[in-house]
Gaussian input, Z-matrix of N, CA and C with variables (Angstrom, degrees):
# hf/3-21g

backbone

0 1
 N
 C     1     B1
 C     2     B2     1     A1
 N     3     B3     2     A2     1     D1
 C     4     B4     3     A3     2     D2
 C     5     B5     4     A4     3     D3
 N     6     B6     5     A5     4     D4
 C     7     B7     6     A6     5     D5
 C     8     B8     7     A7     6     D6
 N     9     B9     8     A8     7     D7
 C    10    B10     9     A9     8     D8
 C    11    B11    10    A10     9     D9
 N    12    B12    11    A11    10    D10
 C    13    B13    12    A12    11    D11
 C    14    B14    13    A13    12    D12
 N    15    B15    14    A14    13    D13
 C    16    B16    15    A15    14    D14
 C    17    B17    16    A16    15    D15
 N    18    B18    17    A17    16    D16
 C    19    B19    18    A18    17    D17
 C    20    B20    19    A19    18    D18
 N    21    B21    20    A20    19    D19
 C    22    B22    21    A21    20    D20
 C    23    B23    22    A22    21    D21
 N    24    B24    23    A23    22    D22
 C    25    B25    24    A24    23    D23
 C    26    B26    25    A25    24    D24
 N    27    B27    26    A26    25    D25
 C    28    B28    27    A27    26    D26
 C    29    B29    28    A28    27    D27
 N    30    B30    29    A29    28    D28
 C    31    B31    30    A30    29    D29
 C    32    B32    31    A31    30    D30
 N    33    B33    32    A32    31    D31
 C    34    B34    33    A33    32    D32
 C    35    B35    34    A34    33    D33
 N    36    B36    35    A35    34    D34
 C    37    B37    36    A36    35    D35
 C    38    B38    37    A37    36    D36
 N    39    B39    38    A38    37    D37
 C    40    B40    39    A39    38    D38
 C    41    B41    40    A40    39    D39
 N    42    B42    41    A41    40    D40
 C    43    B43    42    A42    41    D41
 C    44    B44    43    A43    42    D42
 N    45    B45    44    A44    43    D43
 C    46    B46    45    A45    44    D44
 C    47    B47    46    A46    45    D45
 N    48    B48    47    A47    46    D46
 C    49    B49    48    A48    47    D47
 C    50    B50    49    A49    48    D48
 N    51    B51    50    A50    49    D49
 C    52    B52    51    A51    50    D50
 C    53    B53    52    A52    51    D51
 N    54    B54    53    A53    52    D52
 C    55    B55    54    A54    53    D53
 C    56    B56    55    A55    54    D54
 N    57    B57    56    A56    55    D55
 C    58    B58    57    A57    56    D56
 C    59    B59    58    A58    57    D57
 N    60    B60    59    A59    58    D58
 C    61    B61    60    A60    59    D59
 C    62    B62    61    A61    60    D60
 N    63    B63    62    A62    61    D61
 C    64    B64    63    A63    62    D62
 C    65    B65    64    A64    63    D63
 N    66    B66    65    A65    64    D64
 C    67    B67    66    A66    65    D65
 C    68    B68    67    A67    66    D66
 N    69    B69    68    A68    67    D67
 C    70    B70    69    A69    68    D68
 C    71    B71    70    A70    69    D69
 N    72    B72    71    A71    70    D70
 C    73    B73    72    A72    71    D71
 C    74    B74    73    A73    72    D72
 N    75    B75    74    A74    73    D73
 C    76    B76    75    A75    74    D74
 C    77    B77    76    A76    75    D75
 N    78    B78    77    A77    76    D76
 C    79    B79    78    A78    77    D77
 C    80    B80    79    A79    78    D78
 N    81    B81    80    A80    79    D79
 C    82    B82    81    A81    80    D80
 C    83    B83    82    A82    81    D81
 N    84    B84    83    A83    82    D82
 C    85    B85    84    A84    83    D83
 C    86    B86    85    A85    84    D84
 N    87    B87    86    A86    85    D85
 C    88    B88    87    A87    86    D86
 C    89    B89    88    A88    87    D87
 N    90    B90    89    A89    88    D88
 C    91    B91    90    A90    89    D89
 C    92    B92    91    A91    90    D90
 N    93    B93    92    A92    91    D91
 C    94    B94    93    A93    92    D92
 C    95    B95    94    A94    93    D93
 N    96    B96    95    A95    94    D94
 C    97    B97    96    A96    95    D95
 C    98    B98    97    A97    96    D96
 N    99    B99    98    A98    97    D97
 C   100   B100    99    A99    98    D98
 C   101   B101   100   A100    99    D99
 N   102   B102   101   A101   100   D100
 C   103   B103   102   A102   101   D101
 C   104   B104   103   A103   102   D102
 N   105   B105   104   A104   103   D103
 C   106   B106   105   A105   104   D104
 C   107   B107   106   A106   105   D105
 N   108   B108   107   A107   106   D106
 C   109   B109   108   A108   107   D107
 C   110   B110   109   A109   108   D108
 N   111   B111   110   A110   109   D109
 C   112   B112   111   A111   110   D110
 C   113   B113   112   A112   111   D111
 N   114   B114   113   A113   112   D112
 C   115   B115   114   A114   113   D113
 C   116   B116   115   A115   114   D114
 N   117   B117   116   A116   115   D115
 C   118   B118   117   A117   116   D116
 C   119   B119   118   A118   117   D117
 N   120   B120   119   A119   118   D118
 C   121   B121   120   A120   119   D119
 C   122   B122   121   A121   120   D120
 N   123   B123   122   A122   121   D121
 C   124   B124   123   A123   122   D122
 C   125   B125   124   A124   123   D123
 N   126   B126   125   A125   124   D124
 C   127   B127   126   A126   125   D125
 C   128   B128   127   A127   126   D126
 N   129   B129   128   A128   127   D127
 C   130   B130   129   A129   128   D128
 C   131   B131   130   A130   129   D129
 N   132   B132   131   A131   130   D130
 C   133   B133   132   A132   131   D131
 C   134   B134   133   A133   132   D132
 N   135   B135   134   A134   133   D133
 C   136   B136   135   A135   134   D134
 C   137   B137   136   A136   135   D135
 N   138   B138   137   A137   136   D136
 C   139   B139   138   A138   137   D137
 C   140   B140   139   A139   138   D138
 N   141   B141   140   A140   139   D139
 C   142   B142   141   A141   140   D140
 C   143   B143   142   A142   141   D141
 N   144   B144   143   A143   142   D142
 C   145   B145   144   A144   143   D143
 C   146   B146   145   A145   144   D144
 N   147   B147   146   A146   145   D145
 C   148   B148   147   A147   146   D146
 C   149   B149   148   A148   147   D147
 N   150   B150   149   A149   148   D148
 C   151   B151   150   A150   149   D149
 C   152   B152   151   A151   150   D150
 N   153   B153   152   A152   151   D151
 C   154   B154   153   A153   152   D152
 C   155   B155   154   A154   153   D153
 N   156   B156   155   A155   154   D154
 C   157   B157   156   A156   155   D155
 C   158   B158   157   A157   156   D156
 N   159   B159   158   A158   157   D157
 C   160   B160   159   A159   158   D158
 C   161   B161   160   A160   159   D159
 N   162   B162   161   A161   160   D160
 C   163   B163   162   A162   161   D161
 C   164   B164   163   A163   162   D162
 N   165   B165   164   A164   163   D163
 C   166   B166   165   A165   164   D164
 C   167   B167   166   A166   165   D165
 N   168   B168   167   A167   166   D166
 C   169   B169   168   A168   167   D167
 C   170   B170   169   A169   168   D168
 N   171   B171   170   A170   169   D169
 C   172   B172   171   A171   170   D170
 C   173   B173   172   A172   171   D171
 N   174   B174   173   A173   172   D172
 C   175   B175   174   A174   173   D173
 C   176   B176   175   A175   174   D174
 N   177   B177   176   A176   175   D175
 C   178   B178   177   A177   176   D176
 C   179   B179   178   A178   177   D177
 N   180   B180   179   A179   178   D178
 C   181   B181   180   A180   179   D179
 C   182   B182   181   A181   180   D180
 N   183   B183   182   A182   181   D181
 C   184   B184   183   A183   182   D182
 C   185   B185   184   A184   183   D183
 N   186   B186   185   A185   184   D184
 C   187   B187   186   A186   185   D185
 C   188   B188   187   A187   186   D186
 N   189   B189   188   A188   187   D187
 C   190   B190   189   A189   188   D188
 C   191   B191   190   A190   189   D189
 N   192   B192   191   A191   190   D190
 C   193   B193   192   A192   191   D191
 C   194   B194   193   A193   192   D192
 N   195   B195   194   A194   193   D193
 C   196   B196   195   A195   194   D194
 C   197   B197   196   A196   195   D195
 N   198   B198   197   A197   196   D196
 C   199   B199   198   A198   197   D197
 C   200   B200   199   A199   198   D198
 N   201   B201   200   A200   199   D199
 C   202   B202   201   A201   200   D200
 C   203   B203   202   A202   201   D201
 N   204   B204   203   A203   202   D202
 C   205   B205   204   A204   203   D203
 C   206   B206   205   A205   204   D204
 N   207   B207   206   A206   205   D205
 C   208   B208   207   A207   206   D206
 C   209   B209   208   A208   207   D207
 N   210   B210   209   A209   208   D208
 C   211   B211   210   A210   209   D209
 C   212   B212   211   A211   210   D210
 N   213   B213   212   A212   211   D211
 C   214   B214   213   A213   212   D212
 C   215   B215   214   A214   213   D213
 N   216   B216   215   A215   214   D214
 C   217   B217   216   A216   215   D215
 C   218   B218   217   A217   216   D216
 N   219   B219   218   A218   217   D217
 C   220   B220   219   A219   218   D218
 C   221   B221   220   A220   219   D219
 N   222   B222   221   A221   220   D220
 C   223   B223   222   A222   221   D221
 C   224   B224   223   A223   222   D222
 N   225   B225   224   A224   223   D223
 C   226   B226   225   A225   224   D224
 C   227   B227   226   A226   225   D225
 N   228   B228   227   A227   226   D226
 C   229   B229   228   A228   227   D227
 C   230   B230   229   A229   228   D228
 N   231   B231   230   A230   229   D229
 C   232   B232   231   A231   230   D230
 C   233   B233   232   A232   231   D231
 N   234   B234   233   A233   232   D232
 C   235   B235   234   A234   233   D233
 C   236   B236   235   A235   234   D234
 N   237   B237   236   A236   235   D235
 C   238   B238   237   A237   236   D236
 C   239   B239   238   A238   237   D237
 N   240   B240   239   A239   238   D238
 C   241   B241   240   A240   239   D239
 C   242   B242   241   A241   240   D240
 N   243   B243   242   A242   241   D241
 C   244   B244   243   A243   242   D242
 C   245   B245   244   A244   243   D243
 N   246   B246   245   A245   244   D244
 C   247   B247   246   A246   245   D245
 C   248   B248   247   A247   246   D246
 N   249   B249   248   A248   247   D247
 C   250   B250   249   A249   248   D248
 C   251   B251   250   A250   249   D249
 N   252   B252   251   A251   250   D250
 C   253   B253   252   A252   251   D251
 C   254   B254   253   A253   252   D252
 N   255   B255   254   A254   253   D253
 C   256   B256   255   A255   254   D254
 C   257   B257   256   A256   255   D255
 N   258   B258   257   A257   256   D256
 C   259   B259   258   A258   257   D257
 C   260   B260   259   A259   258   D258
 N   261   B261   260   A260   259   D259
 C   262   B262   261   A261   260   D260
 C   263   B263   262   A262   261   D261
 N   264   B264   263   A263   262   D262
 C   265   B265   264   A264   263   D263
 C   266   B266   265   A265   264   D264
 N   267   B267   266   A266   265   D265
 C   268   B268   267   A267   266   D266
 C   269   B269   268   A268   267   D267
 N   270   B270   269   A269   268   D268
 C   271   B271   270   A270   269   D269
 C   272   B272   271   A271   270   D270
 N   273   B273   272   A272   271   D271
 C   274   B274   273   A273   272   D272
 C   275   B275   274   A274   273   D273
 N   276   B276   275   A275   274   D274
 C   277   B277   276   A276   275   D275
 C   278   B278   277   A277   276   D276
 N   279   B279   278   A278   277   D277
 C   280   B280   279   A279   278   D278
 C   281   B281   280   A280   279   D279
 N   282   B282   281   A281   280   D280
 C   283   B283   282   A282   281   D281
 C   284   B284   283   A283   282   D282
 N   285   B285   284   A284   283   D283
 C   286   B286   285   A285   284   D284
 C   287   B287   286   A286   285   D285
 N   288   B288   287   A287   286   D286
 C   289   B289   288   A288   287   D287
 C   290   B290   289   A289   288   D288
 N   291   B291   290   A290   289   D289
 C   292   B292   291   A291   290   D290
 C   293   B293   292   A292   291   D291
 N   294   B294   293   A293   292   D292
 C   295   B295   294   A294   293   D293
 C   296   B296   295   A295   294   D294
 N   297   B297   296   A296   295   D295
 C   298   B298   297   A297   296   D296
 C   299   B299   298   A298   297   D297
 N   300   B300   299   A299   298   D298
 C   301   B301   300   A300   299   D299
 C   302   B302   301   A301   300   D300
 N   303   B303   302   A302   301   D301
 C   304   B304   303   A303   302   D302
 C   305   B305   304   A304   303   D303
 N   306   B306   305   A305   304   D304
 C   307   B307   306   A306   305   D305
 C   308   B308   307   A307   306   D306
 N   309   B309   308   A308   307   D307
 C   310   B310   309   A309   308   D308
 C   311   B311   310   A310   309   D309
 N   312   B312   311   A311   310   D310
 C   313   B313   312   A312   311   D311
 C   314   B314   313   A313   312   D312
 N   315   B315   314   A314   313   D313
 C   316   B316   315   A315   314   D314
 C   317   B317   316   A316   315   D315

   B1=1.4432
   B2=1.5278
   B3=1.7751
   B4=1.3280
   B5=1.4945
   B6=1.0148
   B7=1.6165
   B8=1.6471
   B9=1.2923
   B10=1.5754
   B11=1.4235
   B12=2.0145
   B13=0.6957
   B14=2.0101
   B15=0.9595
   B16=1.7869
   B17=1.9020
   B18=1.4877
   B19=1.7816
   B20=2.0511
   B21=2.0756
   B22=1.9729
   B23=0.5717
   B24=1.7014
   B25=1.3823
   B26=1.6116
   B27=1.4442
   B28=1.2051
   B29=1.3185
   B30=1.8946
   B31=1.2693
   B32=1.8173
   B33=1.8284
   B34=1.6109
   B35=1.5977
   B36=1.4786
   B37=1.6009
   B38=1.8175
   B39=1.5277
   B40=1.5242
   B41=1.5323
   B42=1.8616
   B43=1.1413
   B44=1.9766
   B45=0.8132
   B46=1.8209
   B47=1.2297
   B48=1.6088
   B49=1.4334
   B50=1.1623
   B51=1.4600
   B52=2.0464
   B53=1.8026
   B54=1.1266
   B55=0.8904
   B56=1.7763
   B57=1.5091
   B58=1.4076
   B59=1.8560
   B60=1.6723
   B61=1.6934
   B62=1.4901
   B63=1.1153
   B64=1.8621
   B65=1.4864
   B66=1.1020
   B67=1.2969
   B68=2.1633
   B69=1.2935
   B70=1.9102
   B71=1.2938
   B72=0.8778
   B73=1.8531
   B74=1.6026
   B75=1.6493
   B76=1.6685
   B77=1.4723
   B78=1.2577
   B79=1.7961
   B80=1.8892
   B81=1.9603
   B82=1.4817
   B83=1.2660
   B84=1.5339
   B85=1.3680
   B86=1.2674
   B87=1.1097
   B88=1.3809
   B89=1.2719
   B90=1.6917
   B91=1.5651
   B92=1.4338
   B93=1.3647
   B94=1.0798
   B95=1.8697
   B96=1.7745
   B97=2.1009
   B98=1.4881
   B99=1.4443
   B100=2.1222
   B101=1.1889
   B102=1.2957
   B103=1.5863
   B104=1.6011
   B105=1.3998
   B106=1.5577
   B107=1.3837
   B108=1.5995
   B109=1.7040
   B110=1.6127
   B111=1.0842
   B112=1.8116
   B113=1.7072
   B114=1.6153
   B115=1.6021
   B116=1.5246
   B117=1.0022
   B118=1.3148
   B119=1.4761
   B120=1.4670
   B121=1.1085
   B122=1.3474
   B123=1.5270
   B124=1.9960
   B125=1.2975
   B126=1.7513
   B127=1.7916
   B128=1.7227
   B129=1.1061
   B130=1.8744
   B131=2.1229
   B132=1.0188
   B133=1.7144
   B134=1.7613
   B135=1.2323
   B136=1.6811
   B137=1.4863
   B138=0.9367
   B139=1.3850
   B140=1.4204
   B141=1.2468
   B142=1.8146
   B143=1.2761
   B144=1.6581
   B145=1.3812
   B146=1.9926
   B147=1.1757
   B148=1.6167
   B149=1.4964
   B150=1.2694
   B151=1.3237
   B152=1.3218
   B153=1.1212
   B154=1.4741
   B155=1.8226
   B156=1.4093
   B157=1.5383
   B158=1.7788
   B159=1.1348
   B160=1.6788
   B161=1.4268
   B162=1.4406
   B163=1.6076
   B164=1.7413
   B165=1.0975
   B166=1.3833
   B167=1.5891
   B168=1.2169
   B169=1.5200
   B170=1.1765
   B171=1.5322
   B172=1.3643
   B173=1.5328
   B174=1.6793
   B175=1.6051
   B176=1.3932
   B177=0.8749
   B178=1.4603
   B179=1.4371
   B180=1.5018
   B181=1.3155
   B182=1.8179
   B183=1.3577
   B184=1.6243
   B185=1.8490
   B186=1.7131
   B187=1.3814
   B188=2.1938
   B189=1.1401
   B190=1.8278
   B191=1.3212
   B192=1.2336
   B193=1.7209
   B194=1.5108
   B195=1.6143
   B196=1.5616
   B197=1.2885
   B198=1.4365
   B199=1.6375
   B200=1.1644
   B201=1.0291
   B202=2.1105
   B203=1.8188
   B204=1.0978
   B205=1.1452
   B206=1.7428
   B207=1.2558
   B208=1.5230
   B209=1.2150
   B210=1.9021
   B211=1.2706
   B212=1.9876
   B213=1.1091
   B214=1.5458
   B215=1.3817
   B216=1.4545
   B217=1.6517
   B218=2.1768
   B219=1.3554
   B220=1.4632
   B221=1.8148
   B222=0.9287
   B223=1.6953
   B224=1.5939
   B225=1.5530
   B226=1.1949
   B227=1.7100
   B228=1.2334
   B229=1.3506
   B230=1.5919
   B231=1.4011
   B232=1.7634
   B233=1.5067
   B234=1.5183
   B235=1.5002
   B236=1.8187
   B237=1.1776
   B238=1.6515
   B239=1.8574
   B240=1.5018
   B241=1.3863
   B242=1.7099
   B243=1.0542
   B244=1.2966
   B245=1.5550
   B246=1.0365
   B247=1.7676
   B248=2.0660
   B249=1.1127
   B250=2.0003
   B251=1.5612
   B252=1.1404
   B253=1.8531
   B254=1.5419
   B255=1.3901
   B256=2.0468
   B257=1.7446
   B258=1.6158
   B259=2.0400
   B260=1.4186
   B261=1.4852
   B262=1.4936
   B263=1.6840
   B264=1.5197
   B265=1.3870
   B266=1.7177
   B267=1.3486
   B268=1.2284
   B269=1.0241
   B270=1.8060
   B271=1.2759
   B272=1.2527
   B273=1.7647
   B274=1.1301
   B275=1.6929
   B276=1.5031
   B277=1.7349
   B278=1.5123
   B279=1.3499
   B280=1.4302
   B281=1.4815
   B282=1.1090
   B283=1.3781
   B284=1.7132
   B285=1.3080
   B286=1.7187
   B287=1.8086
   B288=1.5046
   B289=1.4869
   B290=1.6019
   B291=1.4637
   B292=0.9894
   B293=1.4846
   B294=1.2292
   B295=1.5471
   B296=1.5256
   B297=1.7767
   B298=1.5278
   B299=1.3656
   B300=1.5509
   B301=1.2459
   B302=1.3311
   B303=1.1959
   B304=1.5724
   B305=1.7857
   B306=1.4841
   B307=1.6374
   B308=1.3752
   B309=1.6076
   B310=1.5712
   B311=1.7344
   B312=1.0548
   B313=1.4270
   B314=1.8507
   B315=1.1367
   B316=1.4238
   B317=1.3433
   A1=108.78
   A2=101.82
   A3=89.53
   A4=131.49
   A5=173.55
   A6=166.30
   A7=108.87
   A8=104.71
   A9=133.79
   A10=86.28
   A11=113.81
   A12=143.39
   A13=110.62
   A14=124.39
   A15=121.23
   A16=82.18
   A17=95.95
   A18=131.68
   A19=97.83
   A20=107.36
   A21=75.97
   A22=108.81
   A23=133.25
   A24=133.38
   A25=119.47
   A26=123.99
   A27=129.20
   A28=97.73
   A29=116.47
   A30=116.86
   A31=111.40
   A32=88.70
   A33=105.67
   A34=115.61
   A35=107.84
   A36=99.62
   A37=104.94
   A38=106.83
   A39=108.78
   A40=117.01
   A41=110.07
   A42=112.80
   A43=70.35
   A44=109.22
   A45=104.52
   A46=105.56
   A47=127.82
   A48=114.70
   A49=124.78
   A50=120.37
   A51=115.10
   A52=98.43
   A53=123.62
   A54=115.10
   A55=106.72
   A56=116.01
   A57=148.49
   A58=99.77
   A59=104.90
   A60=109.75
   A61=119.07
   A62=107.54
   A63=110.02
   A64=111.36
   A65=139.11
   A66=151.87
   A67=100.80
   A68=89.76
   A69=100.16
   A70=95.48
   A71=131.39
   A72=134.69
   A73=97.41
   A74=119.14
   A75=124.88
   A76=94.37
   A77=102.19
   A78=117.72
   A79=112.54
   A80=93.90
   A81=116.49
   A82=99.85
   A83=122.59
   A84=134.65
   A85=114.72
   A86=137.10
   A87=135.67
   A88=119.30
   A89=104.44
   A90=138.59
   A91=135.66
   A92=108.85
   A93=128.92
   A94=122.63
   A95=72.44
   A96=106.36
   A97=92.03
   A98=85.40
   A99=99.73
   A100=111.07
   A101=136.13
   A102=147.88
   A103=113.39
   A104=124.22
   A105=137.41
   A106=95.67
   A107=128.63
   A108=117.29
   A109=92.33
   A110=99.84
   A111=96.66
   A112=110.30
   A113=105.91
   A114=104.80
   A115=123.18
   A116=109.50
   A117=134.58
   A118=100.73
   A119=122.45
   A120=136.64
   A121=111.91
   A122=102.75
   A123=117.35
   A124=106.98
   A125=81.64
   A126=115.39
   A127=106.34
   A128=90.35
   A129=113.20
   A130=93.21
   A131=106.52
   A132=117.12
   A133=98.05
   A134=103.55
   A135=123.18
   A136=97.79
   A137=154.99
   A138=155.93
   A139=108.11
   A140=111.87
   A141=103.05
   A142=143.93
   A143=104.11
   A144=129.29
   A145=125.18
   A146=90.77
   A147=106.31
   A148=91.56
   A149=116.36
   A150=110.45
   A151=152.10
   A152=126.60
   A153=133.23
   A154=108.60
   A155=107.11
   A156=88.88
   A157=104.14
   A158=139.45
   A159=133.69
   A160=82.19
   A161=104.93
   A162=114.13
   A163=120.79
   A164=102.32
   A165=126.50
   A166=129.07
   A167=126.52
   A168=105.08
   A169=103.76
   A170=129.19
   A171=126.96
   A172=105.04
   A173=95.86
   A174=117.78
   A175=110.85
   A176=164.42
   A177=155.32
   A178=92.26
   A179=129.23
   A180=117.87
   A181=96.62
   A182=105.01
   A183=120.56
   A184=106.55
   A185=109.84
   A186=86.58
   A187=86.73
   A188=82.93
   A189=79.29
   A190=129.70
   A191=111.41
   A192=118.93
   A193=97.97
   A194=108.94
   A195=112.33
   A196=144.99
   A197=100.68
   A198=120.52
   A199=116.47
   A200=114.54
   A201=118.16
   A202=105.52
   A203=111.67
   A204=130.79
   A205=140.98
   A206=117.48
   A207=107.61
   A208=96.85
   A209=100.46
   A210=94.32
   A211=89.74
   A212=101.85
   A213=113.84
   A214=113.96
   A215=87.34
   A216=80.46
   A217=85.68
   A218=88.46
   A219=118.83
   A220=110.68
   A221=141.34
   A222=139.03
   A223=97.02
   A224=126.10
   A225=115.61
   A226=124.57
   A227=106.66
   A228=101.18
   A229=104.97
   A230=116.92
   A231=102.59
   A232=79.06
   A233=132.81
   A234=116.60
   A235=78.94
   A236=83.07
   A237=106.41
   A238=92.15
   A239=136.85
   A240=109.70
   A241=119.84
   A242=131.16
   A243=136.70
   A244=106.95
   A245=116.11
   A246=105.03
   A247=103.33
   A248=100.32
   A249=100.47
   A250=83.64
   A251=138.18
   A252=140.84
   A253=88.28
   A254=132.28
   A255=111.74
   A256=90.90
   A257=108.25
   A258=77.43
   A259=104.66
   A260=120.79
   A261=111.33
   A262=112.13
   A263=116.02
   A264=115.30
   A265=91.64
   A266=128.72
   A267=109.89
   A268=120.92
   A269=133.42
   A270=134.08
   A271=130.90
   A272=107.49
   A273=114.37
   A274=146.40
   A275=79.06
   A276=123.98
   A277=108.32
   A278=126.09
   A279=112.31
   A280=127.67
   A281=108.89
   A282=114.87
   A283=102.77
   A284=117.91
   A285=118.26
   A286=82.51
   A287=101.80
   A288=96.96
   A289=100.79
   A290=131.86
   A291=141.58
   A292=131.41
   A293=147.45
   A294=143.15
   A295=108.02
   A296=101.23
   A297=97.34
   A298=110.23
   A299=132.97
   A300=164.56
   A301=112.58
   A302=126.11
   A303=117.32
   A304=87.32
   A305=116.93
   A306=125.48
   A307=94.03
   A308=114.86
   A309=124.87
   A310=99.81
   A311=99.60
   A312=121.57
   A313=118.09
   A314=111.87
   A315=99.10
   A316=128.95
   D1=125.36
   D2=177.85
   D3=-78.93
   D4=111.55
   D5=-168.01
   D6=-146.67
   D7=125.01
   D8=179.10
   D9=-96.56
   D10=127.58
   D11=174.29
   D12=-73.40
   D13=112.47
   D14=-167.35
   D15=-110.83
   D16=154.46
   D17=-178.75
   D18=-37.57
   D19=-41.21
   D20=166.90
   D21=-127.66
   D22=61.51
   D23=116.64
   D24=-67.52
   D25=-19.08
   D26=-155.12
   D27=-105.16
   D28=-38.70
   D29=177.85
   D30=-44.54
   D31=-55.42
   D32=-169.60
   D33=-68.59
   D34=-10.33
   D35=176.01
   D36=-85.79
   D37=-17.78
   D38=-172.96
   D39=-84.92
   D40=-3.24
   D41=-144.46
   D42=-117.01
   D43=-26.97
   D44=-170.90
   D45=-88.29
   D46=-47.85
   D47=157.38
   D48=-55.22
   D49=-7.20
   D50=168.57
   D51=-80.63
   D52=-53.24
   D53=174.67
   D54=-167.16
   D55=113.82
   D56=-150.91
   D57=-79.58
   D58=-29.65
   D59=174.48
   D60=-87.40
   D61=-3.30
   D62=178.06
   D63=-68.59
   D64=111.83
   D65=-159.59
   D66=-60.80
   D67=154.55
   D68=-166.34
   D69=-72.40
   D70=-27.81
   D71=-176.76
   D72=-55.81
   D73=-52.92
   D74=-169.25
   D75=-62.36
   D76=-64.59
   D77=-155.94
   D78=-44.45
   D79=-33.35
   D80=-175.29
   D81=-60.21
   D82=-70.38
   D83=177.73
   D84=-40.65
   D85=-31.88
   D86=-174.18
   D87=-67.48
   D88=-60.88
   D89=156.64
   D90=-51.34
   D91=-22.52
   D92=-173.40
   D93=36.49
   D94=81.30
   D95=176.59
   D96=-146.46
   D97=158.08
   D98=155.20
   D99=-54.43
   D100=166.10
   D101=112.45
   D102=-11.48
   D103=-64.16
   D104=158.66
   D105=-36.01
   D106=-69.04
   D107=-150.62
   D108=-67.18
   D109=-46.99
   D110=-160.59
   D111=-63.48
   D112=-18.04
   D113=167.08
   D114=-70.17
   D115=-22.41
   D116=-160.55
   D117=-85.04
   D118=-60.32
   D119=-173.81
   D120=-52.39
   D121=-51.23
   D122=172.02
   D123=-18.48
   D124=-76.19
   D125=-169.69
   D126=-33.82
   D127=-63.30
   D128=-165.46
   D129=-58.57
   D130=-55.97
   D131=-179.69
   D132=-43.85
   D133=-84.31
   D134=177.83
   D135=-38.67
   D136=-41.15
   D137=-168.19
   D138=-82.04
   D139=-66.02
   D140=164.28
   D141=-77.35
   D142=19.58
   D143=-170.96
   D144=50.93
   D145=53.80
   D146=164.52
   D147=-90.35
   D148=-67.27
   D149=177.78
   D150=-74.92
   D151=65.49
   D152=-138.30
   D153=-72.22
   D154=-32.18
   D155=174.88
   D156=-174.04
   D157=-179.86
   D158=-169.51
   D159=-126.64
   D160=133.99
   D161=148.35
   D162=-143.30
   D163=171.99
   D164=172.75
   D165=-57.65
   D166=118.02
   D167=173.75
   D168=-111.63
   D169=116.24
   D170=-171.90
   D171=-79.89
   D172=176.62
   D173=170.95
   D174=-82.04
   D175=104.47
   D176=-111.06
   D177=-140.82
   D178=-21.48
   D179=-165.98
   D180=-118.99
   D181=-3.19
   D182=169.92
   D183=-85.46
   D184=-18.78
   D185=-172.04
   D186=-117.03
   D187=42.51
   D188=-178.58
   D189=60.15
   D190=30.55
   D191=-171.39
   D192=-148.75
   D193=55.35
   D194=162.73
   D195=-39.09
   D196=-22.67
   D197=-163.42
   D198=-110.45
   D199=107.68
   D200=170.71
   D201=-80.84
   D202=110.90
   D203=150.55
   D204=-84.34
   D205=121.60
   D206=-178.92
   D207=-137.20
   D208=154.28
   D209=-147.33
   D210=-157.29
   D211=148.65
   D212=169.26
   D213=-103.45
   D214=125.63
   D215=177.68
   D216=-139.96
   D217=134.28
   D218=-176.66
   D219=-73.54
   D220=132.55
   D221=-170.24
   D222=-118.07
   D223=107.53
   D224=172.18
   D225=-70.45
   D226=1.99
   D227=-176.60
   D228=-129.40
   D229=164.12
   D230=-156.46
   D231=-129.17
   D232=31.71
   D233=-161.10
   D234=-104.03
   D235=155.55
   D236=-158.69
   D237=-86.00
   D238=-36.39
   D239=165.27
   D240=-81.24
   D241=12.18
   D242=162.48
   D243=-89.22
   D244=-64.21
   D245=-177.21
   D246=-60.80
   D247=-19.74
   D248=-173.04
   D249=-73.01
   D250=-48.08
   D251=-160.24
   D252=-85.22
   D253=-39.72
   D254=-179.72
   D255=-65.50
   D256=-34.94
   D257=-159.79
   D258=-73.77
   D259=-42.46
   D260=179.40
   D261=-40.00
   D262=-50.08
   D263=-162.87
   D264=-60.99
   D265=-47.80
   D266=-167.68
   D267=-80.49
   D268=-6.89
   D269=153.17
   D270=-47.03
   D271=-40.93
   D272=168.29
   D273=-102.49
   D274=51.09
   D275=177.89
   D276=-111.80
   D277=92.77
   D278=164.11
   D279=-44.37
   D280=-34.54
   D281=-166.77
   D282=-76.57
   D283=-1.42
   D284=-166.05
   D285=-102.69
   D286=113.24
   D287=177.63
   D288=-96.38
   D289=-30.20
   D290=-173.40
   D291=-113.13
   D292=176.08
   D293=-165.80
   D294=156.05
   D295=103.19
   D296=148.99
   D297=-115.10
   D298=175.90
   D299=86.43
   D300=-7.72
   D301=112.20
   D302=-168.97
   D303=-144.38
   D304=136.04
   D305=173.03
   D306=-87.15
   D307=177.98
   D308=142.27
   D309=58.28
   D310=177.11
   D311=179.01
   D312=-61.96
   D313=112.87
   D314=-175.99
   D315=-119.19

């Protein structure tokens, strides 16, 4: 679907990544739309994939896991089903919030 993003679509995508639970009535007022336009817009956003999905940002030091760690870790082998079996294994780690693929020296 094609859709060109206009000045409040961009407001309302900046206003949902601040925080995605603030009711369309606030977000409207801010932006200056209805509750209706700014529902609409969601819909229309989420539909052509601006919006890919809503999540949670937890308390991290409320669920006992205070510490963000990042970390290098080196892959001795460059064969393409061994690194496909490290990303699954690290996908299926809750605690792995993040993962790149990085070439060369980084």
């Amino acid at each position: 679907m094609d859709y060109a993003l206009d000045p409040h679509d961009i407001a309302l995508l900046a206003e949902l990544q601040r925080d995605a639970r603030q009711p369309q009535s606030s977000i409207g007022s801010r932006i200056g739309l209805s509750a209706t336009a700014i529902n609409r817009r969601i819909r229309r956003l989420t539909d052509a994939g601006y919006i890919q999905r809503t999540t949670a940002v937890l308390a991290p030091e409320l669920l006992g896991r205070p510490l963000t760690v990042i970390v290098n870790i080196e892959a001795v082998s460059e064969e393409l089903d061994k690194i496909d079996q490290l990303e699954r294994d690290f996908a299926a780690r809750p605690e792995v919030q993040q993962c790149y693929y990085v070439t060369g020296e980084w």
